[in-house]
N, C-alpha and C positions, 0 to 999 in steps of 0.2 A: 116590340113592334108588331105590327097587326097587318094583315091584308085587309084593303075592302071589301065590298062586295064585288063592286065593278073589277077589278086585279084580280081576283079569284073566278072569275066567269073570263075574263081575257086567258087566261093559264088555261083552262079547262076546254078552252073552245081550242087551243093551240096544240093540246095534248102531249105532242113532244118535247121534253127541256134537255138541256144538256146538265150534267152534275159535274163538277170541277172538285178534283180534292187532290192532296199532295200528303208522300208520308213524309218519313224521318230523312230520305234520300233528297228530300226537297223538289221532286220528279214530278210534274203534274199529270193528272191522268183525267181525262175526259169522258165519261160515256152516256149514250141515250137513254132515257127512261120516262119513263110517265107515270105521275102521280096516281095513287089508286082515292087517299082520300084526300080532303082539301078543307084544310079549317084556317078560319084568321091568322091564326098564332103558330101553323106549324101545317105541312105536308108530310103526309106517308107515301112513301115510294115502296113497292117489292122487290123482293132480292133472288132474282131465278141463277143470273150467273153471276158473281161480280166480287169473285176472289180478291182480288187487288183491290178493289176498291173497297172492299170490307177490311182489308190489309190497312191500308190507306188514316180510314176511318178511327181502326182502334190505336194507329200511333199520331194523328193528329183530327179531330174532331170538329174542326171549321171545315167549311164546305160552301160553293156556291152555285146557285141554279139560274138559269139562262130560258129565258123563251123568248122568241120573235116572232112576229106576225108573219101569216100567210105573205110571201114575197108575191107583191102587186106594182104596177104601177102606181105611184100616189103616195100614199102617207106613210111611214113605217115607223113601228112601235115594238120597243122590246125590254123586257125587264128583267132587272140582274138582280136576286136574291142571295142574301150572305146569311147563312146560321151556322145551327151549332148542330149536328148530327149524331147521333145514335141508334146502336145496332139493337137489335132482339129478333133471338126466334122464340118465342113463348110474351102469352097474354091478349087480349082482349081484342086488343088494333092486329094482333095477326090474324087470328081469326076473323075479322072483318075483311081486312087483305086477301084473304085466302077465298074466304065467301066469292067476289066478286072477282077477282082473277080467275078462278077455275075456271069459269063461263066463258072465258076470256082465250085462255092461251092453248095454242098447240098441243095435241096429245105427246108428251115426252117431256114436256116441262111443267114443272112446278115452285110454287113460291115455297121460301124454304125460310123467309123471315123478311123484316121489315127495318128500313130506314127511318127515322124518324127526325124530321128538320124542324129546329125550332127556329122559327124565322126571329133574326136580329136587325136586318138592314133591307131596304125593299130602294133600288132606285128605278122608276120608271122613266120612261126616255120616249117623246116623241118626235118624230122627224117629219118634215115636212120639203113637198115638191118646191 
């Protein structure tokens, strides 16, 4: 499964998604993050705090990403991504991660590795007034 163009510029303009994953407890854990890269077939997210959820990760590897539009009056549009997830800290895409976060985050934090979603399922949802 592929992002568009248009879906990938919706994500991008949104900045924030929420990441959904559950380990072996069956316990779902939710938290915020934002995409560093953004390709058809698959997002990079960085990994500054995210113990459990890299927990999470290496005992079960589905994962789902959430964004929603700016809350307006009027139309509302939000889309649910489902992949497949894996960890790394070493290779290419961290270093690219790292490149553009530095610039990015607070002095005291750092990218320490990278998530990598490989997008399986995309459902887009519009709602209207």
């Amino acid at each position: 499964m592929k992002l568009t163009q248009e879906q990938l510029d919706f994500i991008k303009s949104n900045g924030l998604m929420l990441l959904g994953t559950s380990g072996t407890d069956g316990q779902p854990r939710i938290i915020i993050t934002i995409p560093t890269i953004y390709e058809p077939d698959k997002l990079v997210l960085p990994v500054i705090q995210m113990q459990s959820t890299l927990k999470n990760i290496k005992d079960n590897d589905k994962v789902m990403l959430f964004s929603l539009n700016k809350l307006s009056l009027g139309d509302l549009r939000h889309m649910k991504i489902t992949g497949t997830a894996k960890y790394a800290d070493t290779g290419p895409l961290l270093g690219q991660v790292k490149k553009i976060e530095d610039a990015r985050l607070p002095d005291g934090y750092e990218v320490h590795g990278i998530i990598e979603v490989s997008i399986n399922d995309v459902q887009d949802i519009f709602e209207e007034d």
